[in-house]
Steps between C-alpha positions, in 0.01 A plus 500: 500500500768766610797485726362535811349189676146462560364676794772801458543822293846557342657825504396513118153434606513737767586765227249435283202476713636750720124689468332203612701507795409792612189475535337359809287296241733320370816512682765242494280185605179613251838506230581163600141419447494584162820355433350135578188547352422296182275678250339373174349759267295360201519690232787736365338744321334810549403446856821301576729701394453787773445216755849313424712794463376651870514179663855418380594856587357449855691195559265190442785208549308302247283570215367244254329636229274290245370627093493279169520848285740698344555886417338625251523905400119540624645425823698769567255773579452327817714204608804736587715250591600389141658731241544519098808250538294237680224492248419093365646370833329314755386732734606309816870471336545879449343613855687234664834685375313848530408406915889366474670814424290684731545284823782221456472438894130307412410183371307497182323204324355471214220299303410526159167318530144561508338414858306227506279310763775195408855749597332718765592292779843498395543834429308646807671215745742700771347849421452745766252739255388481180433789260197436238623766227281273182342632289213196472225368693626135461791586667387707777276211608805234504712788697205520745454125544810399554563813754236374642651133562766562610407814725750768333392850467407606211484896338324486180502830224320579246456829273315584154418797334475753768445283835680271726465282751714353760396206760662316743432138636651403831441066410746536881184557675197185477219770437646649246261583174639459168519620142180308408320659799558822306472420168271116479535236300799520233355620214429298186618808248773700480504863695644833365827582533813709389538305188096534388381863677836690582629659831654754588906468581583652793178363644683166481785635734207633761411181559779256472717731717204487749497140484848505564492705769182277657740219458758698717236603784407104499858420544566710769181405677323834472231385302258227591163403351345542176412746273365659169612853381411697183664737328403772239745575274342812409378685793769344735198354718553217720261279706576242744293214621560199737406168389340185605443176437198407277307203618387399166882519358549229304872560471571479890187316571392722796833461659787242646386361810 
């Protein structure tokens, strides 16, 4: 991962998240929190890209990041982690060397794979948080049901056109509701998204920065619980609303016991 054993900062470390250290937040142990925490973001796109570049800034000792696509030219008025050189790559190949070159003190994996309900064990095994950055509904309900087994947190993102939406799923408490308690049933057709209706870029780094910060907050233990915020792109308007379980989910089927 870096030089420094587990459960210590070097003096390199010390240096670079000297900001996080001062603040009574974070501080040394809340670093050393972050530094063993395991997070899996699905998705490296528009949404992703925000997410991974603040949480490998902030010190996330590992990050494992998962997308079958590559970059394409229409990507780059959002996805600012790729550039003109990086364009007919796999995506997860060219941010794995971006997140490289901006924190070499991190460990960064990569998979070059759509998620399925057949690799989601594997890839979510060992995480400490998961990041839903997709852009699909298929994917969003494997993300949530295998959170959901194997009681990881999950912060899911979304944005089109003008709006976004952030959630978060603590599957660490029993009660927990889920993304179907939100949303029902997966649905049978295909939803809007930035390929079919557009968005807006920089509404793209609102919202996976957020998530990334959420992701920090959970970390660090100063978030518990679940929640559902939107945001307007437009007039800057935010709402915030707690969640609950569903009784008629079918995804969580009213709850673990």
């Amino acid at each position: 991962m870096s030089e420094a054993i587990k459960g210590s900062l070097s003096d390199k470390e010390q240096l670079r998240y000297s900001r996080h250290l001062m603040l009574k937040e974070v501080g040394f142990e809340g670093q050393l929190k972050l530094k063993a925490a395991h997070v899996v973001v699905i998705g490296a796109g528009g949404l992703g890209s925000p997410a991974l570049l603040y949480l490998a800034a902030a010190g996330i000792g590992e990050l494992s990041l998962l997308d079958d696509d590559k970059v394409e030219l229409s990507n780059l008025q959002r996805q600012v982690l790729y550039k003109v050189n990086h364009l007919g790559q796999d995506k997860v190949s060219a941010a794995g060397k971006v997140l490289s070159s901006l924190n070499n003190q991190i460990k960064i994996n990569t998979v070059s794979a759509k998620l399925t309900t057949e690799n989601a064990e594997q890839v979510f095994t060992g995480a400490t948080l998961v990041l839903d950055c997709s852009d699909n509904f298929s994917t969003r309900y494997v993300v949530n049901q295998q959170c959901l087994a194997l009681g990881i947190p999950l912060v899911s993102g979304a944005a089109i056109a003008s709006e976004g939406q952030l959630m978060c799923f603590d599957f660490r408490q029993p009660q927990s509701p889920c993304y179907g308690c939100i949303f029902g049933a997966q649905p049978q057709q295909q939803a809007l998204n930035c390929s079919n209706a557009g968005v807006l870029s920089p509404l793209l780094g609102v919202i996976g920065s957020m998530q990334a910060l959420l992701a920090v907050n959970i970390l660090l233990g100063h978030h518990q619980g679940s929640q559902f915020i939107r945001f307007d792109g437009l007039s800057l308007a935010q709402q915030q609303f707690k969640l609950t379980k569903a009784p008629e989910c079918t995804e969580c089927a009213g709850g673990r016991a």
